[in-house]
Chimera marker file (.cmm) of the C-alpha trace (Angstrom):
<marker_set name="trace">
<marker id="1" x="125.827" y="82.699" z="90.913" r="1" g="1" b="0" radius="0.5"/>
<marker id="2" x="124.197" y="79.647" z="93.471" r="1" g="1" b="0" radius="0.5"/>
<marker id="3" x="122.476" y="82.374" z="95.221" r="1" g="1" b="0" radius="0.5"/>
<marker id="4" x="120.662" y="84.105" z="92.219" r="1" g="1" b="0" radius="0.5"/>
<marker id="5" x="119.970" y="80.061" z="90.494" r="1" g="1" b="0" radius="0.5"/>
<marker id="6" x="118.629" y="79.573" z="93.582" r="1" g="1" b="0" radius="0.5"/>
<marker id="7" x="116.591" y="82.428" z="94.060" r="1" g="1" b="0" radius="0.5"/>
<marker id="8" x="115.540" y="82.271" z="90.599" r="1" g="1" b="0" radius="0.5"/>
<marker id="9" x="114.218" y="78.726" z="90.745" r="1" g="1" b="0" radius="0.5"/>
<marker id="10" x="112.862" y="78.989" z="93.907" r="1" g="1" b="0" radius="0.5"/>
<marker id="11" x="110.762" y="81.868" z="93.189" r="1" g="1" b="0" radius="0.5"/>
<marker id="12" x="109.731" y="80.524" z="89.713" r="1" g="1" b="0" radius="0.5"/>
<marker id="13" x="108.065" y="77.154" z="91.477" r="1" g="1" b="0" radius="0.5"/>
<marker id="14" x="106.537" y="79.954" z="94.067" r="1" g="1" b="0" radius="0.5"/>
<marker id="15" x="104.454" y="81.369" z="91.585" r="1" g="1" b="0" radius="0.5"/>
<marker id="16" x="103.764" y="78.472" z="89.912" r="1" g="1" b="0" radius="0.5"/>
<marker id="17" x="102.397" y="77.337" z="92.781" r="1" g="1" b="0" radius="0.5"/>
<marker id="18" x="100.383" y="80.470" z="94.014" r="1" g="1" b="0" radius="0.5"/>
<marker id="19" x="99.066" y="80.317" z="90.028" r="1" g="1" b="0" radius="0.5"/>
<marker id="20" x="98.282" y="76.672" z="90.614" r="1" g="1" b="0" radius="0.5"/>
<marker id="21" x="96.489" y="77.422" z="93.145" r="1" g="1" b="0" radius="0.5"/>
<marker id="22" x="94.213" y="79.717" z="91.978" r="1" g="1" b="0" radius="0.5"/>
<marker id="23" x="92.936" y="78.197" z="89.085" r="1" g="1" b="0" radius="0.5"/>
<marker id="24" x="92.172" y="75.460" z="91.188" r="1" g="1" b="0" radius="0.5"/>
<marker id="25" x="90.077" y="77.836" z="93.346" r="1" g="1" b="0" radius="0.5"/>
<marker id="26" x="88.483" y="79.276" z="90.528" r="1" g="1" b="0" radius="0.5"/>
<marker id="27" x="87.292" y="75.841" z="89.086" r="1" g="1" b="0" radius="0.5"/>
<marker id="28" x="86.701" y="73.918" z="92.232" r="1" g="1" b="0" radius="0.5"/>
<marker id="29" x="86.128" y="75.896" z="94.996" r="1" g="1" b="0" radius="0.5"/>
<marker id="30" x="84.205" y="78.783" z="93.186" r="1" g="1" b="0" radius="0.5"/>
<marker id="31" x="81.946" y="76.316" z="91.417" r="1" g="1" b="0" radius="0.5"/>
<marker id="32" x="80.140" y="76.047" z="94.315" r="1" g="1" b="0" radius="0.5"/>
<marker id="33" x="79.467" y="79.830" z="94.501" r="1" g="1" b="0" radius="0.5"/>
<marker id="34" x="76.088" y="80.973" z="92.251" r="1" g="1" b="0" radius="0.5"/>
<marker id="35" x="77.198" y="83.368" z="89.981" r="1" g="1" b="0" radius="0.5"/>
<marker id="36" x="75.979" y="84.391" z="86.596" r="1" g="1" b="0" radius="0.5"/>
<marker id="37" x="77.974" y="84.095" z="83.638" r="1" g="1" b="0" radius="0.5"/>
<marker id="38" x="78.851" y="87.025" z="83.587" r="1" g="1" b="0" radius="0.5"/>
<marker id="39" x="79.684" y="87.673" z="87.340" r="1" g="1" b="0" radius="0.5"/>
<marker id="40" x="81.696" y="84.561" z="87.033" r="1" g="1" b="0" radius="0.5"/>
<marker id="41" x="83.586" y="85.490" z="84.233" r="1" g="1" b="0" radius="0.5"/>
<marker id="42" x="84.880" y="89.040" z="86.110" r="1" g="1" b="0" radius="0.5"/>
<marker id="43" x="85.319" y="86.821" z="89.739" r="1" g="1" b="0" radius="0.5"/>
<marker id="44" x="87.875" y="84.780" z="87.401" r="1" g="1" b="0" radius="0.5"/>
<marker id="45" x="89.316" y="87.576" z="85.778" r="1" g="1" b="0" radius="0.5"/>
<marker id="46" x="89.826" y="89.210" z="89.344" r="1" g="1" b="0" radius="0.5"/>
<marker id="47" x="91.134" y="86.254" z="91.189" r="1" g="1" b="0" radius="0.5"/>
<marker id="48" x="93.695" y="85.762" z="88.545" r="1" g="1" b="0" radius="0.5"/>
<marker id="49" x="94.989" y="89.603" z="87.897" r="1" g="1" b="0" radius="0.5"/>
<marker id="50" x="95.098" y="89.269" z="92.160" r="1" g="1" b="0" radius="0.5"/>
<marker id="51" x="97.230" y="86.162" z="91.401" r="1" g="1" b="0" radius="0.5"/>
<marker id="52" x="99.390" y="87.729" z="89.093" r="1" g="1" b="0" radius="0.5"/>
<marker id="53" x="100.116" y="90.860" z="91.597" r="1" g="1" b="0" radius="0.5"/>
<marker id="54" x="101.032" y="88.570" z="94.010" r="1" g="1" b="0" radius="0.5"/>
<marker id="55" x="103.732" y="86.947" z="91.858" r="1" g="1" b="0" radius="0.5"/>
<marker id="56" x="104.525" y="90.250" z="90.271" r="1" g="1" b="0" radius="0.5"/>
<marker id="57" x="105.087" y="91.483" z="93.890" r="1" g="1" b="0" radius="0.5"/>
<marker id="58" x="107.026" y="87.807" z="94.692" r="1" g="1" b="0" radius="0.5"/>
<marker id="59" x="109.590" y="89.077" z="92.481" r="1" g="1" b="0" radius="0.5"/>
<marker id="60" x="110.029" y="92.618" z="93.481" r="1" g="1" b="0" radius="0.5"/>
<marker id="61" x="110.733" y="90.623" z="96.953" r="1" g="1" b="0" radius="0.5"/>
<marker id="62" x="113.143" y="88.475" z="95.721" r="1" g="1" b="0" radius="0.5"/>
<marker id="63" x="115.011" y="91.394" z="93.712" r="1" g="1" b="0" radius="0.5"/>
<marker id="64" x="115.671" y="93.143" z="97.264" r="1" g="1" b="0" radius="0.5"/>
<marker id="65" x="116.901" y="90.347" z="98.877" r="1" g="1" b="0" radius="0.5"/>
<marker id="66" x="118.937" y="89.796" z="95.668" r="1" g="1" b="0" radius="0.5"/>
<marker id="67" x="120.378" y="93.291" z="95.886" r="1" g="1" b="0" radius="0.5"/>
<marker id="68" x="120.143" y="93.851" z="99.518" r="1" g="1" b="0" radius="0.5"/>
<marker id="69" x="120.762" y="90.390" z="101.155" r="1" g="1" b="0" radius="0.5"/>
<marker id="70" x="122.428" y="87.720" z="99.053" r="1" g="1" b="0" radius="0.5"/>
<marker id="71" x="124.740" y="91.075" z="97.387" r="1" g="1" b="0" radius="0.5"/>
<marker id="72" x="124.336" y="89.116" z="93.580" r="1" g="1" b="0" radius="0.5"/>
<marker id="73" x="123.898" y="92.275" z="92.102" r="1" g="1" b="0" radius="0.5"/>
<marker id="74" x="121.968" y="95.869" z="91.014" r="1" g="1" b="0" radius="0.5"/>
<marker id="75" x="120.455" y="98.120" z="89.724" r="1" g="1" b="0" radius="0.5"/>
<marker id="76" x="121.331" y="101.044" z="87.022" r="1" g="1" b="0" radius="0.5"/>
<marker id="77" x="119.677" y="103.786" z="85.452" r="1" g="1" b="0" radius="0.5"/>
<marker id="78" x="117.307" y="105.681" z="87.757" r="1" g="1" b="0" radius="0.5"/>
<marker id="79" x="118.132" y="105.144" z="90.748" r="1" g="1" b="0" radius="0.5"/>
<marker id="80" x="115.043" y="102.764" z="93.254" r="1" g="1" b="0" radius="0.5"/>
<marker id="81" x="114.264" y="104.918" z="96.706" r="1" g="1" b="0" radius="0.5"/>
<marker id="82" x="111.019" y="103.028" z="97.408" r="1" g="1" b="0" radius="0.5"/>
<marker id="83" x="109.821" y="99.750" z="97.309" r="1" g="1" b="0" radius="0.5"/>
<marker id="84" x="107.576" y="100.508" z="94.579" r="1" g="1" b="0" radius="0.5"/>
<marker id="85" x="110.485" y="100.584" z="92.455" r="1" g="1" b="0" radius="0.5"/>
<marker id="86" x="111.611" y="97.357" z="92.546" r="1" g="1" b="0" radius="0.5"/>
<marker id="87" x="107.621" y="96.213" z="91.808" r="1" g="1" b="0" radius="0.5"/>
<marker id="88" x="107.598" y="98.790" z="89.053" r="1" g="1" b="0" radius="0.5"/>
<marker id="89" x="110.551" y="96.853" z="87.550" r="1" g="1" b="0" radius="0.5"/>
<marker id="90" x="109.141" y="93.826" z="88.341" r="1" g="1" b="0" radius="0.5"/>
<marker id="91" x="106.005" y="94.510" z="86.605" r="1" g="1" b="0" radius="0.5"/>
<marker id="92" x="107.786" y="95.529" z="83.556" r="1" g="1" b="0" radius="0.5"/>
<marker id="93" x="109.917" y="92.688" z="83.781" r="1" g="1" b="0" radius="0.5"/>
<marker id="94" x="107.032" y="90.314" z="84.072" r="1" g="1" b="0" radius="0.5"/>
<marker id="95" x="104.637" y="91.356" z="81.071" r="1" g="1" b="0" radius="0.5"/>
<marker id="96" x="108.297" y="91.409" z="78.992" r="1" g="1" b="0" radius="0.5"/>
<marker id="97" x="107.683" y="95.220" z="78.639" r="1" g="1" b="0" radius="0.5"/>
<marker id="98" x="111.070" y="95.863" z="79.851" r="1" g="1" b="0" radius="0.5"/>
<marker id="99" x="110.852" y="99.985" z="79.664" r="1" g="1" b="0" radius="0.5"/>
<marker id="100" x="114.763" y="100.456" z="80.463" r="1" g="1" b="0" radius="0.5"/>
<marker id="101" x="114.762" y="103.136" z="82.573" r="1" g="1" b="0" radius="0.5"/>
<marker id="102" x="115.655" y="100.864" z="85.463" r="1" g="1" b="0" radius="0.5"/>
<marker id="103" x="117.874" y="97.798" z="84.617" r="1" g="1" b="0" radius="0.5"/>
<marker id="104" x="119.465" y="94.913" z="86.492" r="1" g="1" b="0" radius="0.5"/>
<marker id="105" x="123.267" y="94.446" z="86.464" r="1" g="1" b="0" radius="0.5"/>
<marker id="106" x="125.369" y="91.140" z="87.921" r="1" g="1" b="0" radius="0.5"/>
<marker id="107" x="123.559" y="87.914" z="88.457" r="1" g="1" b="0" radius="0.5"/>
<marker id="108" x="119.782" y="89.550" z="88.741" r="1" g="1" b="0" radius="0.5"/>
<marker id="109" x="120.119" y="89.651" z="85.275" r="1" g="1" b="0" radius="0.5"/>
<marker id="110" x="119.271" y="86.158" z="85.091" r="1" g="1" b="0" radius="0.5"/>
<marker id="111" x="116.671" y="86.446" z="87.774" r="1" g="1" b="0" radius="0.5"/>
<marker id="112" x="114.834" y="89.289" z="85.350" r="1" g="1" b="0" radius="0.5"/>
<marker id="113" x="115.305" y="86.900" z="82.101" r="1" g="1" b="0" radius="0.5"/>
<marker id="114" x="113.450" y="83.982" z="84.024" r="1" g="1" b="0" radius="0.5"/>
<marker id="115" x="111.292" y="86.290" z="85.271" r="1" g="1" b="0" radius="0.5"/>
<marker id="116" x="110.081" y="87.497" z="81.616" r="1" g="1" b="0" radius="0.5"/>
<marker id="117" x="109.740" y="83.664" z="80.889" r="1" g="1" b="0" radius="0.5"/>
<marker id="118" x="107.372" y="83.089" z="83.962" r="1" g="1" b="0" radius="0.5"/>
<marker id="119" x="105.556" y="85.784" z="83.227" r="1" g="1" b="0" radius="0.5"/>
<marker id="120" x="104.686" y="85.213" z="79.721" r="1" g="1" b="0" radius="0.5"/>
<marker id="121" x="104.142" y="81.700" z="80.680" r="1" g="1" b="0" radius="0.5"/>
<marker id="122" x="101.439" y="82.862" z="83.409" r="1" g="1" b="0" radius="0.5"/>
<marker id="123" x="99.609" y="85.492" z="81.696" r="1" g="1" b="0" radius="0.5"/>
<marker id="124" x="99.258" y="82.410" z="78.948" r="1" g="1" b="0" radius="0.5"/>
<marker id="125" x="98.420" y="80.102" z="81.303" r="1" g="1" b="0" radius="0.5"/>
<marker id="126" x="95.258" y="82.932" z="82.564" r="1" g="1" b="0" radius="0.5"/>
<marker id="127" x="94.767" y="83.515" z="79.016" r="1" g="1" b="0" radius="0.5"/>
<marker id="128" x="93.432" y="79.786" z="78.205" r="1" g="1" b="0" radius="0.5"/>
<marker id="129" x="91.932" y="79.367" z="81.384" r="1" g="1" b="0" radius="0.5"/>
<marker id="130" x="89.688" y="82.262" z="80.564" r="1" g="1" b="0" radius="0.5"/>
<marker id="131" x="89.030" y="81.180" z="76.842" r="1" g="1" b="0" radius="0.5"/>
<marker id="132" x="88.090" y="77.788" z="78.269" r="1" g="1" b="0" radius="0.5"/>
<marker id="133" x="86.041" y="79.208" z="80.858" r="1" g="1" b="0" radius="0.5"/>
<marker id="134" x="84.217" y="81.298" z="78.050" r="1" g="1" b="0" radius="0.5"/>
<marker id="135" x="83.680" y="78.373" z="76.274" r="1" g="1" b="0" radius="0.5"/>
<marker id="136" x="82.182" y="76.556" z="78.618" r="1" g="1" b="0" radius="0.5"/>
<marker id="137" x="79.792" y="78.422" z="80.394" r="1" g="1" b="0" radius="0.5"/>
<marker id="138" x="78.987" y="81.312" z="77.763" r="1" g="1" b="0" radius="0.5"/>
<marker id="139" x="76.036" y="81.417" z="75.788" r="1" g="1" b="0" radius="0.5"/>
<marker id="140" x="75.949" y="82.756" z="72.087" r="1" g="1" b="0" radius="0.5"/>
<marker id="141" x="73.071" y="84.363" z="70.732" r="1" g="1" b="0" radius="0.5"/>
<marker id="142" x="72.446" y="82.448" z="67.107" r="1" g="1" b="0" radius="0.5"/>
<marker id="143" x="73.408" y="84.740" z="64.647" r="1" g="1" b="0" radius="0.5"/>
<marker id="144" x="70.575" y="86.177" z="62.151" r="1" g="1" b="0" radius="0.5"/>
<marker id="145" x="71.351" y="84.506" z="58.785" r="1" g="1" b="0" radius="0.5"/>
<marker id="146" x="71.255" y="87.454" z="56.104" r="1" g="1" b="0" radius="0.5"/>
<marker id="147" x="68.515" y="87.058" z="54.096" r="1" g="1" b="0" radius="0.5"/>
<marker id="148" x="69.307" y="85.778" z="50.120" r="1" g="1" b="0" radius="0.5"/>
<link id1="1" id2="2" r="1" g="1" b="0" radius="0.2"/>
<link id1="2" id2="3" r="1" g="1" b="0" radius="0.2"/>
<link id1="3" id2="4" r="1" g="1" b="0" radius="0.2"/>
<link id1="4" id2="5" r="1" g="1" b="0" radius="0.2"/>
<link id1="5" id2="6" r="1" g="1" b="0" radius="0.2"/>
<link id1="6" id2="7" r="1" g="1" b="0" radius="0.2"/>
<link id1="7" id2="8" r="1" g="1" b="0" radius="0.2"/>
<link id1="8" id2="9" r="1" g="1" b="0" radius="0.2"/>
<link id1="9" id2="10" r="1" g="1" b="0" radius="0.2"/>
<link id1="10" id2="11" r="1" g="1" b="0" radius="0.2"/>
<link id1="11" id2="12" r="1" g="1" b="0" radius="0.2"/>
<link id1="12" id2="13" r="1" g="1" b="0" radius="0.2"/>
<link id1="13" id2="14" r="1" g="1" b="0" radius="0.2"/>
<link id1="14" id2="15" r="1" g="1" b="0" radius="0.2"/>
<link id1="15" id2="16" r="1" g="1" b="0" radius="0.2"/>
<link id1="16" id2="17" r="1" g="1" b="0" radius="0.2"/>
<link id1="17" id2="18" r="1" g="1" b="0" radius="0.2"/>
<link id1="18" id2="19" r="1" g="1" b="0" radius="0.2"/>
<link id1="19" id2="20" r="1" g="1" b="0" radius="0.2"/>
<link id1="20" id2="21" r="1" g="1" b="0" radius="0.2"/>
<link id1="21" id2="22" r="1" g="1" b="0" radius="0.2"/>
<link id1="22" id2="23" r="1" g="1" b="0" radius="0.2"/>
<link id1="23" id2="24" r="1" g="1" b="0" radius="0.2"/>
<link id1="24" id2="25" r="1" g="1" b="0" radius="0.2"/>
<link id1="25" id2="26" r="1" g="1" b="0" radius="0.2"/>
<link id1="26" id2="27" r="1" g="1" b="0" radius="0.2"/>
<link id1="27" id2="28" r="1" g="1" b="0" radius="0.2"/>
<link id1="28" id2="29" r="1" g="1" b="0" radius="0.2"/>
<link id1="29" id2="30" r="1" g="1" b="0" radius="0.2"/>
<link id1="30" id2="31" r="1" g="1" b="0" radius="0.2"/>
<link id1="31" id2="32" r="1" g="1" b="0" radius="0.2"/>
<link id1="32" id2="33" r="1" g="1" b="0" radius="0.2"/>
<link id1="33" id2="34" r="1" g="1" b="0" radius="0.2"/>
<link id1="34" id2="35" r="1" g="1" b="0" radius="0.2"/>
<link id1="35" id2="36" r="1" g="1" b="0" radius="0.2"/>
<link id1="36" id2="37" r="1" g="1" b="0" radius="0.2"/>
<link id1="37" id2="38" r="1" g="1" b="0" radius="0.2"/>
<link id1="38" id2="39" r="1" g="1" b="0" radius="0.2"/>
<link id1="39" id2="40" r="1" g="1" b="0" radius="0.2"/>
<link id1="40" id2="41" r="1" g="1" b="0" radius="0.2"/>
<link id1="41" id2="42" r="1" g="1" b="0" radius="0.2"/>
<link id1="42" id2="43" r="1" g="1" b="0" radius="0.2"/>
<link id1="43" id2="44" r="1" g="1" b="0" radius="0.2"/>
<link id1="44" id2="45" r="1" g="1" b="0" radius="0.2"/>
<link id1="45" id2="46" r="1" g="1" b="0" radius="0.2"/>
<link id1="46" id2="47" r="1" g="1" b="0" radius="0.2"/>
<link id1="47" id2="48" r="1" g="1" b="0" radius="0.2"/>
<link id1="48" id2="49" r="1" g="1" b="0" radius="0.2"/>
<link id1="49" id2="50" r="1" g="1" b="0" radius="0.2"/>
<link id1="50" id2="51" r="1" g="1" b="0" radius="0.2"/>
<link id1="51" id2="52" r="1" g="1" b="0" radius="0.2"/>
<link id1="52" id2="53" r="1" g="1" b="0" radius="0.2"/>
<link id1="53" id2="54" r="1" g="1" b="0" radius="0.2"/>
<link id1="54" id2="55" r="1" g="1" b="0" radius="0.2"/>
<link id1="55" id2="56" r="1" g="1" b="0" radius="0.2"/>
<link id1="56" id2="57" r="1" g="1" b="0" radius="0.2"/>
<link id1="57" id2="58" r="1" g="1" b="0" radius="0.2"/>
<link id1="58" id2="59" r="1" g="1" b="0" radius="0.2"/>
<link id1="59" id2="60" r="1" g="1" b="0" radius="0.2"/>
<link id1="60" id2="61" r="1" g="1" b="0" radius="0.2"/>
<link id1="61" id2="62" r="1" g="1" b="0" radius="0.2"/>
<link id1="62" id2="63" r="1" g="1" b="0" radius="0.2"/>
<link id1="63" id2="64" r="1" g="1" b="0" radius="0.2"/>
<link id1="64" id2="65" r="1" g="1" b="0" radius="0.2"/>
<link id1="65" id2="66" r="1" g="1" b="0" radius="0.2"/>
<link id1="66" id2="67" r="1" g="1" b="0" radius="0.2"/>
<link id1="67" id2="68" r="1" g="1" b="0" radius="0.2"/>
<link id1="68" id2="69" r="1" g="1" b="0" radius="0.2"/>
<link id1="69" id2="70" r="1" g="1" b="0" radius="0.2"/>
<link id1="70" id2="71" r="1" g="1" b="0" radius="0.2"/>
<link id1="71" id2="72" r="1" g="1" b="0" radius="0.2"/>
<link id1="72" id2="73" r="1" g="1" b="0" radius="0.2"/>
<link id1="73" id2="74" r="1" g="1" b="0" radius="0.2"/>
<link id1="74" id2="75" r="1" g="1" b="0" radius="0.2"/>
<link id1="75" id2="76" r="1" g="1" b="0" radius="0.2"/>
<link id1="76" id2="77" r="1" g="1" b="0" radius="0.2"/>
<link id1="77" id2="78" r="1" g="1" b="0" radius="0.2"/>
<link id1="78" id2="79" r="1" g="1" b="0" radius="0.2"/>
<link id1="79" id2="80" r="1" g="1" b="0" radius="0.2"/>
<link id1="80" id2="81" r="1" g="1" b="0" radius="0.2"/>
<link id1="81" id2="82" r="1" g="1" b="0" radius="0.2"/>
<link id1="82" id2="83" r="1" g="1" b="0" radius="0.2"/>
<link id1="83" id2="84" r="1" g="1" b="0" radius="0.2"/>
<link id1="84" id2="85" r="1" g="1" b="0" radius="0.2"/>
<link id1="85" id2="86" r="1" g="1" b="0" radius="0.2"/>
<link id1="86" id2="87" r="1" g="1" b="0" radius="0.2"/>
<link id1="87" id2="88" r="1" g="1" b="0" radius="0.2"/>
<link id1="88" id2="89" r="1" g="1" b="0" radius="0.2"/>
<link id1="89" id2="90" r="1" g="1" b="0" radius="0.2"/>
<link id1="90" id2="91" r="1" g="1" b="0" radius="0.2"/>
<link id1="91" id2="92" r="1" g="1" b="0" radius="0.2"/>
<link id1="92" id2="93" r="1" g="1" b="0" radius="0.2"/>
<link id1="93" id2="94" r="1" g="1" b="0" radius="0.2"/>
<link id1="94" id2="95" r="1" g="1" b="0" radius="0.2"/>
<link id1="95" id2="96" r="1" g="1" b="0" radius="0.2"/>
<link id1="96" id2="97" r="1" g="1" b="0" radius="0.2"/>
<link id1="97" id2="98" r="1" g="1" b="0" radius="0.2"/>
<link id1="98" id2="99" r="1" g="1" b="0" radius="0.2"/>
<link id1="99" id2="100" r="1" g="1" b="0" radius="0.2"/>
<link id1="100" id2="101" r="1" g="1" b="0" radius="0.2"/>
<link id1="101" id2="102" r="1" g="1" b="0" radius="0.2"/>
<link id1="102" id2="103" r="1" g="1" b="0" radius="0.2"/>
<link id1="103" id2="104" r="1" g="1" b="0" radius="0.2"/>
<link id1="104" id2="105" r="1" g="1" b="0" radius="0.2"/>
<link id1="105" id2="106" r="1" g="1" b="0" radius="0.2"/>
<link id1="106" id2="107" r="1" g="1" b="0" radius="0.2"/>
<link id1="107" id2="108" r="1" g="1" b="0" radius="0.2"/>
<link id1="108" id2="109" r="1" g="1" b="0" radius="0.2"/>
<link id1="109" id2="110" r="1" g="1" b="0" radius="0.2"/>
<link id1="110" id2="111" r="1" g="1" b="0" radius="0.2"/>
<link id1="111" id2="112" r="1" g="1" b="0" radius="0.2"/>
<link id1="112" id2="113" r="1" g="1" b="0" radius="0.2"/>
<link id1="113" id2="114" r="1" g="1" b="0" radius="0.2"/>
<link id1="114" id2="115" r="1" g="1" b="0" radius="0.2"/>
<link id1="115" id2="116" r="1" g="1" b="0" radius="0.2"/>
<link id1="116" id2="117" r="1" g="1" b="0" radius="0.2"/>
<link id1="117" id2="118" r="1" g="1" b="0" radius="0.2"/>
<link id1="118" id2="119" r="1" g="1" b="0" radius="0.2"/>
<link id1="119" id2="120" r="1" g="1" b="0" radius="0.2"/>
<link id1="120" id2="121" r="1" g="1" b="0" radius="0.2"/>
<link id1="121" id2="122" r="1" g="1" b="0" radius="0.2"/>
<link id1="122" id2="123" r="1" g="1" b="0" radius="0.2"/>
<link id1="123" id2="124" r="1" g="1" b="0" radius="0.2"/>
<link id1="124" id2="125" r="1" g="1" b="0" radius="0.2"/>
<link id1="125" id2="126" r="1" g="1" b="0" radius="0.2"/>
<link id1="126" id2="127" r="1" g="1" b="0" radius="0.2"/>
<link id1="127" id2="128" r="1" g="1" b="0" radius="0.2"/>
<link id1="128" id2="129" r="1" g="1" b="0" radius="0.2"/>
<link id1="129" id2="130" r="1" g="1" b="0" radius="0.2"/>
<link id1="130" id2="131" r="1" g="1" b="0" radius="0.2"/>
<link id1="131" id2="132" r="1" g="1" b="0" radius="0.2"/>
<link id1="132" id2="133" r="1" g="1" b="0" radius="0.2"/>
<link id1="133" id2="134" r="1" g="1" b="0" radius="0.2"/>
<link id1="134" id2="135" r="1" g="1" b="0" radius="0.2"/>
<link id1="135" id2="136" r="1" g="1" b="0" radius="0.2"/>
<link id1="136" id2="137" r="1" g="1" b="0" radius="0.2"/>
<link id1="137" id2="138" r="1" g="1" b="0" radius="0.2"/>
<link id1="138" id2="139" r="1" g="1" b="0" radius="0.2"/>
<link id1="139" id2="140" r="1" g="1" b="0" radius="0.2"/>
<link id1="140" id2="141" r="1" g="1" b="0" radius="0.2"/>
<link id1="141" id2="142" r="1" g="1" b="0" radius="0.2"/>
<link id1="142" id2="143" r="1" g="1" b="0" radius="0.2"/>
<link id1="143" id2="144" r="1" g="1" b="0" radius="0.2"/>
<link id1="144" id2="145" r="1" g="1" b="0" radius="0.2"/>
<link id1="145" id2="146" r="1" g="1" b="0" radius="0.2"/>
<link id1="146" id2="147" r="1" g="1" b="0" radius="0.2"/>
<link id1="147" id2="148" r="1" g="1" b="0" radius="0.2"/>
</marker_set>
């Protein structure tokens, strides 16, 4: 049980931290990048789905070591022969999909439930950053008032 707490909260602060980082970048260090609007907008949007395949694939790291290393627990269901699997279930665990057809068992259980947590608190965290973004540098058309 220390191993996976430990594993789980190190791994959460990693990604907060990689996350951190990038929206930094992307309102410091890109400001001084000319873009358009629009350009801008989709070098965000890139930087942070990069950002959140990077933590996505933090986690399929730390289930292997889990599994493999610190011996805290499994996997059931279909069976993972490539390291794709573990970022396919990390993936689903991250976005809270949670398919089923692979599932942890022992003390990675609790590394998947944090892991759902992050993840829903990252996508929100790109999520606002975006709408701000929008907000701030988009320009709306007025609207044509229908005529009485």
């Amino acid at each position: 049980m220390l191993y996976s707490s430990l594993l789980t909260v190190s791994v959460f602060f990693i990604t907060a931290l990689i996350h951190l980082g990038a929206l930094r970048w992307c309102s410091r260090g890109m400001a001084a990048i000319p873009l358009t609007p629009s350009a801008r907008v989709l070098a965000v949007a890139a930087l942070l789905f990069t950002a959140h395949i990077a933590e996505i694939a933090l986690y399929a790291i730390t289930y292997f070591l889990a599994e493999h290393v610190f011996l805290v627990g499994g996997f059931a269901g279909l069976p993972i022969a490539a390291p794709l699997d573990y970022f396919y279930f990390s993936a689903t665990a991250y976005t809270s999909l949670g398919i089923g057809d692979i599932f942890p068992t022992g003390h990675i259980r609790f590394l998947t439930g944090i892991e759902a947590l992050n993840g829903l608190l990252l996508v929100a965290w790109s999520a606002s950053f975006l709408f701000a973004l929008m907000n701030r540098i988009w320009e709306w058309q007025p609207c044509v008032r229908p005529k009485r």
